[in-house]
N, CA, C and O atoms as a printed pandas DataFrame, in Angstrom:
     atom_number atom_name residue_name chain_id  residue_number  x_coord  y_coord  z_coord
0              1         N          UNK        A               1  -25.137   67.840   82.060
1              2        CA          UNK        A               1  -25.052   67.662   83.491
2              3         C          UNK        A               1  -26.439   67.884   84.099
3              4         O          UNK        A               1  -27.036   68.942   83.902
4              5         N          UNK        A               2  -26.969   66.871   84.854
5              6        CA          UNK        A               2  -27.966   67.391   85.494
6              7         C          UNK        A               2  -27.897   67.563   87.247
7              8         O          UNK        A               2  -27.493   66.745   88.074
8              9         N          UNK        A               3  -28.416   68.858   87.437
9             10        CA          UNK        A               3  -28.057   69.491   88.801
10            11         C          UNK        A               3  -28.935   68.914   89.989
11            12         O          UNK        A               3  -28.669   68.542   91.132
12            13         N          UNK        A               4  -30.390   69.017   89.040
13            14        CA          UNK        A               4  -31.602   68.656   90.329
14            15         C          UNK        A               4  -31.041   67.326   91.009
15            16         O          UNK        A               4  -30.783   67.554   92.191
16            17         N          UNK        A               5  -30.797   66.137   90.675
17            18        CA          UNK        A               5  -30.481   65.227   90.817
18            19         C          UNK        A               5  -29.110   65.114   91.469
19            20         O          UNK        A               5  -28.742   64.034   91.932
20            21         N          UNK        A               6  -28.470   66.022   91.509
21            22        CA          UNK        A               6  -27.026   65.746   92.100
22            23         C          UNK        A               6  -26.669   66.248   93.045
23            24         O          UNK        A               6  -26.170   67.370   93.131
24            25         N          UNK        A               7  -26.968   65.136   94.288
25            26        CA          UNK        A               7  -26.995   65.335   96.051
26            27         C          UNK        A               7  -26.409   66.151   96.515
27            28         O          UNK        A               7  -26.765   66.394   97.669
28            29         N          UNK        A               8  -25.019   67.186   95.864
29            30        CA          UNK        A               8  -23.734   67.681   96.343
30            31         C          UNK        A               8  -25.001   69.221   95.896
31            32         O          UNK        A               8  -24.891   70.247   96.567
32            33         N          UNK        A               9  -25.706   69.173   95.153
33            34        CA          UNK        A               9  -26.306   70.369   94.734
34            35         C          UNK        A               9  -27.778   70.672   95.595
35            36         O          UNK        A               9  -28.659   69.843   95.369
36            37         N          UNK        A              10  -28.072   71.614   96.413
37            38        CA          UNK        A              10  -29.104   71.920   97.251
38            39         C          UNK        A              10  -29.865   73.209   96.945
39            40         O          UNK        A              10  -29.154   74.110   96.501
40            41         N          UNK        A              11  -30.884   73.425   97.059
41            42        CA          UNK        A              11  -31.746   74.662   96.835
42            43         C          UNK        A              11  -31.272   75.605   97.648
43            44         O          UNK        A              11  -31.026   75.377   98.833
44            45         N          UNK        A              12  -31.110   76.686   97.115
45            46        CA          UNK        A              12  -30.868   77.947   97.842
46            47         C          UNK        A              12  -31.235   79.255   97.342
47            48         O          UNK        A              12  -31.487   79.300   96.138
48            49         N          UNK        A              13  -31.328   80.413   98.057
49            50        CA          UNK        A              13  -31.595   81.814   97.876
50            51         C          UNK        A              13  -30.332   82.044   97.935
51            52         O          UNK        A              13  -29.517   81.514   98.692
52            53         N          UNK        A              14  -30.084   83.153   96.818
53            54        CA          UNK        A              14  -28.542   83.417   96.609
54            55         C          UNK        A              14  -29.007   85.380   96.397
55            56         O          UNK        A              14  -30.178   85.703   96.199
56            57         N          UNK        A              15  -28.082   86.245   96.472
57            58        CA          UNK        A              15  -28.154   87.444   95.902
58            59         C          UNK        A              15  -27.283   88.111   95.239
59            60         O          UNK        A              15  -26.244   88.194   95.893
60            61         N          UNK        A              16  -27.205   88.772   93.962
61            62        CA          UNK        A              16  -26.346   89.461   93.333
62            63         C          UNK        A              16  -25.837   90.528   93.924
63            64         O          UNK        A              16  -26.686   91.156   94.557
64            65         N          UNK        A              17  -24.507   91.078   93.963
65            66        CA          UNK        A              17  -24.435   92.186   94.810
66            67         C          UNK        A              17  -24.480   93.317   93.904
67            68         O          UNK        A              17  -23.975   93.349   92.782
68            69         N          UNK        A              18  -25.231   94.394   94.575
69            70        CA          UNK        A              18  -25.227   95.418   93.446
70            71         C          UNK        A              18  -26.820   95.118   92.805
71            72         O          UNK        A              18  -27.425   95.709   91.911
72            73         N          UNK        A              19  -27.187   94.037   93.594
73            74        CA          UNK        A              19  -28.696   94.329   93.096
74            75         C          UNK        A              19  -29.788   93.729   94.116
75            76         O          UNK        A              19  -29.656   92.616   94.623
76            77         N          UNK        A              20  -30.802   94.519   94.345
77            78        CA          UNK        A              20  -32.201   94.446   95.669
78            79         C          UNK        A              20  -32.791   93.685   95.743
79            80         O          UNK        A              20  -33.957   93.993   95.989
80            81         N          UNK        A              21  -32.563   92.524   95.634
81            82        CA          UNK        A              21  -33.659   91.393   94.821
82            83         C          UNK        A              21  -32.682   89.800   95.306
83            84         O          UNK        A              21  -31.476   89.709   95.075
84            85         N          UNK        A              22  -33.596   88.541   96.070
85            86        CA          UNK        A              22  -33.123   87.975   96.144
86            87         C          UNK        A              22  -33.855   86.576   95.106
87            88         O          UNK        A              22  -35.048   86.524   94.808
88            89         N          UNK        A              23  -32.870   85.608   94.720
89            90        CA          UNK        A              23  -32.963   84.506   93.844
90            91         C          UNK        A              23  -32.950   83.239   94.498
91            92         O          UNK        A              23  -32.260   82.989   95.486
92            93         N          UNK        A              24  -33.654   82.515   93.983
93            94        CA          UNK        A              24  -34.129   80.813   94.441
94            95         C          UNK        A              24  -33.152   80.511   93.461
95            96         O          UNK        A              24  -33.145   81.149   92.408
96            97         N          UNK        A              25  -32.372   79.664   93.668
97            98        CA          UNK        A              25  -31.294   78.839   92.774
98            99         C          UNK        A              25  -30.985   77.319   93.164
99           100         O          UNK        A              25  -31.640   76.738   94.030
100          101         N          UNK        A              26  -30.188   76.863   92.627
101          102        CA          UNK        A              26  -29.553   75.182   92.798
102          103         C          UNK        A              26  -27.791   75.852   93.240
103          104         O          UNK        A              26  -27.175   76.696   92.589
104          105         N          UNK        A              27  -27.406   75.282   94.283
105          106        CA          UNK        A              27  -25.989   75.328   93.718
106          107         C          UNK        A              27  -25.047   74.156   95.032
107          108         O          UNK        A              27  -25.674   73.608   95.938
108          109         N          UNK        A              28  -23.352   73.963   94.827
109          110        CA          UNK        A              28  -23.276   73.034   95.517
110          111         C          UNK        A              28  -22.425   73.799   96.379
111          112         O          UNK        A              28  -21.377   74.202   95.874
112          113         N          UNK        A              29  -22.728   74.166   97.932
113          114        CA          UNK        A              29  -22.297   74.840   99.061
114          115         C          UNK        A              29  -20.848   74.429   98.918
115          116         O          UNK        A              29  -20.383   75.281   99.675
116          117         N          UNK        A              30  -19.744   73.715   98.483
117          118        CA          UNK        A              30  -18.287   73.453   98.079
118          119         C          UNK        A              30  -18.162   74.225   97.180
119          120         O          UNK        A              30  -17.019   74.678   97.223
120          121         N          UNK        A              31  -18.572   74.523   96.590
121          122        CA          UNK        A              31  -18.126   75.164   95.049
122          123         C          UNK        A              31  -18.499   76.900   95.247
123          124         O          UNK        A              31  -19.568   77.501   95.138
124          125         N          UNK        A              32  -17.180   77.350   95.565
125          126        CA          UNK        A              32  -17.553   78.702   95.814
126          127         C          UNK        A              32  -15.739   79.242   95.216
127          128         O          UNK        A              32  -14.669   78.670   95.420
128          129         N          UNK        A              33  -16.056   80.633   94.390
129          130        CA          UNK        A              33  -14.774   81.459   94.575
130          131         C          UNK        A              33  -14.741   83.032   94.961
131          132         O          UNK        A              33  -15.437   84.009   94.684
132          133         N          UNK        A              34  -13.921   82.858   95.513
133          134        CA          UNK        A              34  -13.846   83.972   96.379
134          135         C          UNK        A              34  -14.769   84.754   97.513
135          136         O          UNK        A              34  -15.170   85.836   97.941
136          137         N          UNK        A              35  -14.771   83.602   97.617
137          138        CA          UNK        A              35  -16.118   83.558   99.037
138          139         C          UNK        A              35  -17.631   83.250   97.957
139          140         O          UNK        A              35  -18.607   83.024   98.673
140          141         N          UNK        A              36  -17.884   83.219   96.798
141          142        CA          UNK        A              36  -19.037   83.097   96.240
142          143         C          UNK        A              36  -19.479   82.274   95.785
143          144         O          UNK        A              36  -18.917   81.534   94.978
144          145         N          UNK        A              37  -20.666   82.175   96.199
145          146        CA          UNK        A              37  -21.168   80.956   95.277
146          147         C          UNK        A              37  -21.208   80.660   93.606
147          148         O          UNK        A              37  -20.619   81.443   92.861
148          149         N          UNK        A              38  -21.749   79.790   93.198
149          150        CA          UNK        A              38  -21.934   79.604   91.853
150          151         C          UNK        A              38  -23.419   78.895   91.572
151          152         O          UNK        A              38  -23.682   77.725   91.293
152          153         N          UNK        A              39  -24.022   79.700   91.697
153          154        CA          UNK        A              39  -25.741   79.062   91.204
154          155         C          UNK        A              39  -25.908   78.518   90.079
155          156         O          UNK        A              39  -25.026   78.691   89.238
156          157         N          UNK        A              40  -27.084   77.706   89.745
157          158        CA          UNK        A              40  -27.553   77.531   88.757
158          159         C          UNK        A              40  -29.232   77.818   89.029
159          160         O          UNK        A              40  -29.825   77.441   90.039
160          161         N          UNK        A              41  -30.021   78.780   87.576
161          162        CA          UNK        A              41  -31.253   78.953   87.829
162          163         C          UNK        A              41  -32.194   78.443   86.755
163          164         O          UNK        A              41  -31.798   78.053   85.656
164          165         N          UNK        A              42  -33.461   78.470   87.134
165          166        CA          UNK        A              42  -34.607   77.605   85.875
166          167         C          UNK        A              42  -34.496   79.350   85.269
167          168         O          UNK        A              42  -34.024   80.346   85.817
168          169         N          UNK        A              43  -35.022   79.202   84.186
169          170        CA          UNK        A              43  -35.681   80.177   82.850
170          171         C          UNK        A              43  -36.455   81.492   84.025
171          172         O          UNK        A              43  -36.059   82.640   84.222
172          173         N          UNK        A              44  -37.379   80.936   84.494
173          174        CA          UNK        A              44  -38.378   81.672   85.239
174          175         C          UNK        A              44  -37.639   83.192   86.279
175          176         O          UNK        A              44  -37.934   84.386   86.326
176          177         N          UNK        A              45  -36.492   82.248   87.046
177          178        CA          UNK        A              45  -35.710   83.075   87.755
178          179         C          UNK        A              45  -34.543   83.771   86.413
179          180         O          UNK        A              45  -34.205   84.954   86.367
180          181         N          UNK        A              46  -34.279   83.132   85.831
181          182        CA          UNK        A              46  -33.213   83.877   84.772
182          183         C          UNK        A              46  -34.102   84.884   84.532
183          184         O          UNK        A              46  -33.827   85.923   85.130
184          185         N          UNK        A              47  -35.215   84.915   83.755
185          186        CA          UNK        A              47  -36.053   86.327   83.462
186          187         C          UNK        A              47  -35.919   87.195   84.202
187          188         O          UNK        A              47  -35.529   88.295   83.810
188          189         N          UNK        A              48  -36.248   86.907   85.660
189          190        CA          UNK        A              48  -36.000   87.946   86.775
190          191         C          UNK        A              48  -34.773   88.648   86.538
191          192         O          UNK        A              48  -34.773   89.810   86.132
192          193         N          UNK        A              49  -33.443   87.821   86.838
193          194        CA          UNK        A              49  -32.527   88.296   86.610
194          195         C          UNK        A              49  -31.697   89.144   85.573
195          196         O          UNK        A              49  -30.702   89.847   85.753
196          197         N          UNK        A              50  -32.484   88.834   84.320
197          198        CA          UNK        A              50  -32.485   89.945   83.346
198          199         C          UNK        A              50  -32.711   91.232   83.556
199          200         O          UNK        A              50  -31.922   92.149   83.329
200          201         N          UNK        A              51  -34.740   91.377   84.375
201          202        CA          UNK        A              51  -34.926   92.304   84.187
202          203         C          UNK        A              51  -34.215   93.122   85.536
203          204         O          UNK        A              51  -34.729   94.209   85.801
204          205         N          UNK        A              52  -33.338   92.775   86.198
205          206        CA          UNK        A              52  -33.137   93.239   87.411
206          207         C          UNK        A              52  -31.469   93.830   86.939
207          208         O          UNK        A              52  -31.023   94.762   87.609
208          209         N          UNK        A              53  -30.695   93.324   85.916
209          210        CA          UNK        A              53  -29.474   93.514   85.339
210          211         C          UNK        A              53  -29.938   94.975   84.418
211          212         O          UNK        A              53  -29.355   96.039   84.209
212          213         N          UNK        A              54  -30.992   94.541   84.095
213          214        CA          UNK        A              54  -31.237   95.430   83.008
214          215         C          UNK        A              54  -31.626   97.123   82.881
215          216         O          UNK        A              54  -31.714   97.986   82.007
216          217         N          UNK        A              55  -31.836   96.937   84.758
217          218        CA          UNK        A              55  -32.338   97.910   85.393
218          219         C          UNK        A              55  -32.047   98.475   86.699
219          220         O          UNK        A              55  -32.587   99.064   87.635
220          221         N          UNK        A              56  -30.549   97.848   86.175
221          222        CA          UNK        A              56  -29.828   98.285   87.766
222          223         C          UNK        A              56  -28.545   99.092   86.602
223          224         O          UNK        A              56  -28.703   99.216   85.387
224          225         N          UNK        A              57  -27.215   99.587   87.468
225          226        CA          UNK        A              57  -26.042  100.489   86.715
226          227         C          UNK        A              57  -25.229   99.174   86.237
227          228         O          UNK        A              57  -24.111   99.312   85.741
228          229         N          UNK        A              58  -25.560   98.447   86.328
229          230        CA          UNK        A              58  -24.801   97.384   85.913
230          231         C          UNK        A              58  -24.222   97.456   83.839
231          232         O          UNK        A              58  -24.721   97.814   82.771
232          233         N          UNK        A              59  -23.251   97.009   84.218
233          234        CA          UNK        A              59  -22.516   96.907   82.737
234          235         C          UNK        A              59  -22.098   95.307   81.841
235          236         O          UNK        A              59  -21.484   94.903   80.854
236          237         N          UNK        A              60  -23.056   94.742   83.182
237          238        CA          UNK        A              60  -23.176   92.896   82.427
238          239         C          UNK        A              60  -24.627   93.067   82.260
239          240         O          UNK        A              60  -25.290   93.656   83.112
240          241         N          UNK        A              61  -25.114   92.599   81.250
241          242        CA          UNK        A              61  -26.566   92.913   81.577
242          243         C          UNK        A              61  -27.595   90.786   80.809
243          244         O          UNK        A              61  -27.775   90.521   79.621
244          245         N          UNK        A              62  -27.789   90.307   81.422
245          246        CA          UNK        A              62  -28.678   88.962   80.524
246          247         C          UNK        A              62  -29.719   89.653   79.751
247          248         O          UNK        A              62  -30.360   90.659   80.052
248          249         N          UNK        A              63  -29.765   88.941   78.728
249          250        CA          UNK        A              63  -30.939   88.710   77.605
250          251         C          UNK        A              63  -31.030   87.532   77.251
251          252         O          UNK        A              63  -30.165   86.752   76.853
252          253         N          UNK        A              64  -33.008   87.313   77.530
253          254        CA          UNK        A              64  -33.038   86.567   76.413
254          255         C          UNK        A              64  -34.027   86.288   75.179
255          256         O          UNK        A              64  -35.046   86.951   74.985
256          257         N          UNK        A              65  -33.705   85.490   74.571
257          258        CA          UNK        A              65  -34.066   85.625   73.257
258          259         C          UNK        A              65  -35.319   84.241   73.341
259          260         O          UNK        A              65  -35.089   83.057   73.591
260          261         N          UNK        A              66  -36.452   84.799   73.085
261          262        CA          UNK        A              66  -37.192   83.027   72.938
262          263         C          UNK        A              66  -37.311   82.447   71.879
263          264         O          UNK        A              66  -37.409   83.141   70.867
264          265         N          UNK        A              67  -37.334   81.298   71.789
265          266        CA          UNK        A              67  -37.257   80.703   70.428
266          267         C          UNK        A              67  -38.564   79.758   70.503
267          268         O          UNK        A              67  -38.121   78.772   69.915
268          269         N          UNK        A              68  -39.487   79.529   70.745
269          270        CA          UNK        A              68  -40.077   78.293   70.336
270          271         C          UNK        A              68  -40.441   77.821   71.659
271          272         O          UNK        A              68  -40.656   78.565   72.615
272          273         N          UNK        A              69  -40.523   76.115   71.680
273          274        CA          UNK        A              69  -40.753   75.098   72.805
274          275         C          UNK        A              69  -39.859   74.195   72.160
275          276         O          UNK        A              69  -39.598   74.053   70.966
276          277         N          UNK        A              70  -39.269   73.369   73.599
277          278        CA          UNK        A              70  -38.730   72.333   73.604
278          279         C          UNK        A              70  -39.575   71.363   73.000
279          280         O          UNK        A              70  -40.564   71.630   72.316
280          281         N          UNK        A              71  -39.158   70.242   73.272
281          282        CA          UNK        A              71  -40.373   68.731   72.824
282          283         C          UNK        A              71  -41.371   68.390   73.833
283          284         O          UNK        A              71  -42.399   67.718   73.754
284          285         N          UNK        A              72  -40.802   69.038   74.838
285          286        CA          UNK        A              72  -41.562   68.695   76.110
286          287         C          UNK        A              72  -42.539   69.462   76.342
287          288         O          UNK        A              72  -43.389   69.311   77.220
288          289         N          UNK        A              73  -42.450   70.411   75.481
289          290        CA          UNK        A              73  -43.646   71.645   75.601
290          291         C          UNK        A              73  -43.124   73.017   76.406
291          292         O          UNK        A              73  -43.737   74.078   76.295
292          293         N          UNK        A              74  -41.868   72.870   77.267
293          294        CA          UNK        A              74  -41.446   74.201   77.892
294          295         C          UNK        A              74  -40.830   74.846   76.837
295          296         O          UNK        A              74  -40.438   74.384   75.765
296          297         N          UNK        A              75  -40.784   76.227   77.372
297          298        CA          UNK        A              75  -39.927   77.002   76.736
298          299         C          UNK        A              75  -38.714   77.173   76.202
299          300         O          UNK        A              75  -37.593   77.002   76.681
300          301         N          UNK        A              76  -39.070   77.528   75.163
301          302        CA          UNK        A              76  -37.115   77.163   74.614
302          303         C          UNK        A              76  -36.728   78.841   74.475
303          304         O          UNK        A              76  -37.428   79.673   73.897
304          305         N          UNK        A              77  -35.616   79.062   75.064
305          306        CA          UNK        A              77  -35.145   80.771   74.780
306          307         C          UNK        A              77  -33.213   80.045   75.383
307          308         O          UNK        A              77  -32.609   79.271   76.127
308          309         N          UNK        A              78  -33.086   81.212   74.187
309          310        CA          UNK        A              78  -31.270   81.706   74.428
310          311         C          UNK        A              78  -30.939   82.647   75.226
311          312         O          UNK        A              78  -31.040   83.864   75.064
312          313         N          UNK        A              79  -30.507   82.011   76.169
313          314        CA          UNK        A              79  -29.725   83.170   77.423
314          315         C          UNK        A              79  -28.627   83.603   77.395
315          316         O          UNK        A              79  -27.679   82.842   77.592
316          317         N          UNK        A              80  -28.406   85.134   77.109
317          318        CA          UNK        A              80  -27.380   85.323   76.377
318          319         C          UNK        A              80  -26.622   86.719   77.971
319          320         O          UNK        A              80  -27.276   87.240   78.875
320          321         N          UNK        A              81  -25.742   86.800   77.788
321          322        CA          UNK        A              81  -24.889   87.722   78.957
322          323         C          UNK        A              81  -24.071   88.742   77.917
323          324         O          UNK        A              81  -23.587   88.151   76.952
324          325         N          UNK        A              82  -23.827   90.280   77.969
325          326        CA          UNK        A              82  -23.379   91.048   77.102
326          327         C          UNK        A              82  -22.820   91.738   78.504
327          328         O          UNK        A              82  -23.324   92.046   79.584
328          329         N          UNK        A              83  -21.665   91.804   77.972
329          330        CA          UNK        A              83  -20.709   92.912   79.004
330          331         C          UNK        A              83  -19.747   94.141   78.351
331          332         O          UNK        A              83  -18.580   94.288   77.988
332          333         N          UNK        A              84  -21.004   94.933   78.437
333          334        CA          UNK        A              84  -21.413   96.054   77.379
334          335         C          UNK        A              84  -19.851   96.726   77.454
335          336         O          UNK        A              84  -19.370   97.224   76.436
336          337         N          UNK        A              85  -19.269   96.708   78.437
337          338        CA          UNK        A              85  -17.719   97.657   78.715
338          339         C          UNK        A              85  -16.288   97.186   77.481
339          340         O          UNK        A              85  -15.299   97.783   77.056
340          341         N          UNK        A              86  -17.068   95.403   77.207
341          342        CA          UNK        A              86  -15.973   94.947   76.309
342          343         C          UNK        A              86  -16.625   95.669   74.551
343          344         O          UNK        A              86  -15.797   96.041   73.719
344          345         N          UNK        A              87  -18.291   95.756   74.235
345          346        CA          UNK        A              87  -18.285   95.737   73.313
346          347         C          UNK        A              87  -17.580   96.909   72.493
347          348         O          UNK        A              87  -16.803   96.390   71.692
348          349         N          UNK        A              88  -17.560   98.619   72.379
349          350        CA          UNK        A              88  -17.074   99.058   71.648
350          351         C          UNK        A              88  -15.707   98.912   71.859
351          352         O          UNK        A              88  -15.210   99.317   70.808
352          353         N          UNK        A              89  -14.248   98.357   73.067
353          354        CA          UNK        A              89  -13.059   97.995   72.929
354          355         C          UNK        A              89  -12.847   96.519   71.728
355          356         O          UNK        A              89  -12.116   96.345   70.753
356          357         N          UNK        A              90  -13.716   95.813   72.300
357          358        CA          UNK        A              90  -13.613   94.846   71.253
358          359         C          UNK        A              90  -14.429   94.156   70.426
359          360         O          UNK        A              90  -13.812   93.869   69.400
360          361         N          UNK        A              91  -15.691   93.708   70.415
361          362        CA          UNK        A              91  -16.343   93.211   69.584
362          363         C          UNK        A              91  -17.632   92.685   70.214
363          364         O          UNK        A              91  -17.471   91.738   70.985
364          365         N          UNK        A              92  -18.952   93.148   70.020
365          366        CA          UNK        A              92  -20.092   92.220   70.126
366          367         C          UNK        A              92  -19.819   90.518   70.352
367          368         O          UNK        A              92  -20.091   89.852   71.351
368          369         N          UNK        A              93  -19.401   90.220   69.500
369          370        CA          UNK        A              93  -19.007   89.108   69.901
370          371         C          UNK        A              93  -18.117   88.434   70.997
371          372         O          UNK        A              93  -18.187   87.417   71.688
372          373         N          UNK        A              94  -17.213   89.519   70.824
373          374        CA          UNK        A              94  -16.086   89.085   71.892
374          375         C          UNK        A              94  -16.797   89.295   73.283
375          376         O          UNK        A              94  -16.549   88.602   74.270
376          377         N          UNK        A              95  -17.958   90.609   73.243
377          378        CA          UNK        A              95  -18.491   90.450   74.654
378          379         C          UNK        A              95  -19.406   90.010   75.332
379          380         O          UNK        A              95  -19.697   90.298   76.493
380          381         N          UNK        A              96  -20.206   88.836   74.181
381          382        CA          UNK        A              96  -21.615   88.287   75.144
382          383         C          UNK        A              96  -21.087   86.867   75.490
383          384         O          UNK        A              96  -19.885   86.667   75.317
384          385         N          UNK        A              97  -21.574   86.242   75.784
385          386        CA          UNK        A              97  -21.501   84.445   76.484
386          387         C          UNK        A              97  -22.827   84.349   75.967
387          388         O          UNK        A              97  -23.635   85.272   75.868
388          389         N          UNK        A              98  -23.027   82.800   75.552
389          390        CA          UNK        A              98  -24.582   82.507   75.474
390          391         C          UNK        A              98  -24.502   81.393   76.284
391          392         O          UNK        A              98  -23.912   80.349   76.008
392          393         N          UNK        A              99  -25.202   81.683   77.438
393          394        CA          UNK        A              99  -25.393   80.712   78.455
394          395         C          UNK        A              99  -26.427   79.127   78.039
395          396         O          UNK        A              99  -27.654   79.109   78.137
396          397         N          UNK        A             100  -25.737   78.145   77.667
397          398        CA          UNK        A             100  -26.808   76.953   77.241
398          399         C          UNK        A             100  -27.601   76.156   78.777
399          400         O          UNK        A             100  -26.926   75.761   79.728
400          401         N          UNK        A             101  -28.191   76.118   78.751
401          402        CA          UNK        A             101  -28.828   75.229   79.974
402          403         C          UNK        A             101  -28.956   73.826   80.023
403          404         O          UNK        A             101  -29.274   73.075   79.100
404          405         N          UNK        A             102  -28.594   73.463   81.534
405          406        CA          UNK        A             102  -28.335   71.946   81.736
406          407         C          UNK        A             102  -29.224   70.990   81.248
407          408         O          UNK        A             102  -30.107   71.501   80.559
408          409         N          UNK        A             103  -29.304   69.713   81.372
409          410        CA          UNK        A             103  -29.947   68.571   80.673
410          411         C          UNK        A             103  -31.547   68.719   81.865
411          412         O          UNK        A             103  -32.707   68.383   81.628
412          413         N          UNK        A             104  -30.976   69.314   83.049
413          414        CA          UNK        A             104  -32.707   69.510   83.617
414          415         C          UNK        A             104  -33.008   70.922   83.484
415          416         O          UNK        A             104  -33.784   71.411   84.305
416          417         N          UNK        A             105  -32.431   71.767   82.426
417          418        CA          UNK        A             105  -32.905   73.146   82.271
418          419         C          UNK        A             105  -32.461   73.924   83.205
419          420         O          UNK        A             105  -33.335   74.673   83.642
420          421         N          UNK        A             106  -31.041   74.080   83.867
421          422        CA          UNK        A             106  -30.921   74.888   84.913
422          423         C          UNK        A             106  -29.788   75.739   84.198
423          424         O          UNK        A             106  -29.143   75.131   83.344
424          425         N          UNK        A             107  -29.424   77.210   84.460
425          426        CA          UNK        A             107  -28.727   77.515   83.764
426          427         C          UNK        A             107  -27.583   78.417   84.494
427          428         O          UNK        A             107  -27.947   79.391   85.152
428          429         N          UNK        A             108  -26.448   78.155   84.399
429          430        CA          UNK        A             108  -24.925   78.284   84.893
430          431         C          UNK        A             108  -25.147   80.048   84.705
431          432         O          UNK        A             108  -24.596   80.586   83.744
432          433         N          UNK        A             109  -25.898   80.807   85.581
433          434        CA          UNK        A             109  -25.431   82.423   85.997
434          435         C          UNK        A             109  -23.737   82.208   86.346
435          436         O          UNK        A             109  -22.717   82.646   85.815
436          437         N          UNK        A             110  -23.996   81.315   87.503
437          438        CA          UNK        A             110  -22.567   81.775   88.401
438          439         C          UNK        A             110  -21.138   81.514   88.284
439          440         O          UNK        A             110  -20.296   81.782   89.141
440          441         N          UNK        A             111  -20.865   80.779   86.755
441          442        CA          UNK        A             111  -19.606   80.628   86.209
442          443         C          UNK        A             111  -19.355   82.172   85.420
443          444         O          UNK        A             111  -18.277   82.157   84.825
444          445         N          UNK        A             112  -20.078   83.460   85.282
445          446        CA          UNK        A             112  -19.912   84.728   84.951
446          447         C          UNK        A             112  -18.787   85.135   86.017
447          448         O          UNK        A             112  -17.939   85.866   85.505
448          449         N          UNK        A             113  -18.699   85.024   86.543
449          450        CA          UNK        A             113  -17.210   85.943   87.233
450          451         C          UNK        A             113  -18.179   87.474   88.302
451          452         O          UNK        A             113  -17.812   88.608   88.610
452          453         N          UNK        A             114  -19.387   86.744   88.535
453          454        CA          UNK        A             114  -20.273   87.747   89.428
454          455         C          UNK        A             114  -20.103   87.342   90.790
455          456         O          UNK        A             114  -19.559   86.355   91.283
456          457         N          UNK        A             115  -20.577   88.136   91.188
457          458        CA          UNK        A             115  -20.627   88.063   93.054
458          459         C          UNK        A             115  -21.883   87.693   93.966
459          460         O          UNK        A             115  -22.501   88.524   94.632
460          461         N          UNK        A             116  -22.116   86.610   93.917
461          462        CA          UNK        A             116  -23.021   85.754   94.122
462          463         C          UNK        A             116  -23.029   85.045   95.665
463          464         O          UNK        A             116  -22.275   84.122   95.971
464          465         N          UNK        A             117  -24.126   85.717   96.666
465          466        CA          UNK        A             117  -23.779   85.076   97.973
466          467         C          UNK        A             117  -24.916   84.329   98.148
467          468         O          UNK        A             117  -26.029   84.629   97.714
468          469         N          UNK        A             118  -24.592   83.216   98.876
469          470        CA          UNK        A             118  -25.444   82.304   99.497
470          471         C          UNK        A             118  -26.491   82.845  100.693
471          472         O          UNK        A             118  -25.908   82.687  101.766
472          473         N          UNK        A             119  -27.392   83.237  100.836
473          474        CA          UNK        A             119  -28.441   83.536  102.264
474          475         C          UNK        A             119  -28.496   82.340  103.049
475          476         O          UNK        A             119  -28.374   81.223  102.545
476          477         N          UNK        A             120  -28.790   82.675  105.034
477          478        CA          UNK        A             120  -28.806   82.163  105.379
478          479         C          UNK        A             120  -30.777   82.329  105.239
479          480         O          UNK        A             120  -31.474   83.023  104.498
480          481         N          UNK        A             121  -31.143   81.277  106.388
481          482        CA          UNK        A             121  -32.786   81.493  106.377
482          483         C          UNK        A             121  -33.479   82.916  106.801
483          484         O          UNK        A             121  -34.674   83.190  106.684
484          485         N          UNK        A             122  -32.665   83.573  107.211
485          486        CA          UNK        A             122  -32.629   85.370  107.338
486          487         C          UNK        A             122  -32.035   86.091  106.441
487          488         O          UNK        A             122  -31.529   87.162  106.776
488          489         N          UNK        A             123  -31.985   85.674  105.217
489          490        CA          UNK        A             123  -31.289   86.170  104.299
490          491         C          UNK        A             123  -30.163   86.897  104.493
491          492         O          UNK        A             123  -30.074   87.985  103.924
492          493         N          UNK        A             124  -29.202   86.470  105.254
493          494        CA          UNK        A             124  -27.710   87.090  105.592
494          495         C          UNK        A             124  -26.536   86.287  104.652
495          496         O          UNK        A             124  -26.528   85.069  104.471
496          497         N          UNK        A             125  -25.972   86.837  104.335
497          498        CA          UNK        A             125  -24.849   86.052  103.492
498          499         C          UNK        A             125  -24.009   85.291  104.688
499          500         O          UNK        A             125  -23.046   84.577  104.407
């Protein structure tokens, strides 16, 4: 799927709740649950969002893993989500997601089941 390209999808600042820090994302202002949005972010902002999971009380935390370069010469890394509360009930496995990224490199944070609000140009949800 590619996002940049798909008119229903617009640039936006979005914020995690539960964390100080706001995010540049893609997402499509229809597509919201429970009042939230669902972003999609490049690599650059995912990093952020790692280190901001990683360093907040949070119990979902992103990693990622780099691997190499694409063909194109960008970065190639595995974005991976661990929701540390499932691993000793059930399994490492059972508790990460590895997030793959879209055909223009954007990558689906906001299908996690997080709380993700849209800012207005005053950054108000």
């Amino acid at each position: 799927m590619r996002i940049k390209d798909n008119p229903d999808f617009k640039p936006t600042t979005v914020r995690l709740e539960g964390i100080d820090a706001t995010f540049p994302a893609y997402a499509d202002p229809a597509d919201t649950r429970h009042r939230h949005t669902r972003p999609f972010f490049d690599l650059k902002t995912v990093r952020r969002i790692a280190i901001a999971t990683q360093d907040s009380d949070s119990e979902d935390v992103i990693h990622i893993l780099k691997g190499g370069s694409n063909p194109d010469g960008s970065p190639k890394a595995t974005v991976a989500r661990v929701d540390w509360r499932h691993v000793e009930a059930d399994s490492l496995e059972a508790a990460t997601d590895i997030i793959e990224p879209t055909e223009d490199g954007l990558y689906d944070l906001g299908s996690l089941g997080w709380a993700w609000n849209a800012l207005d140009a005053s950054h108000t949800p």
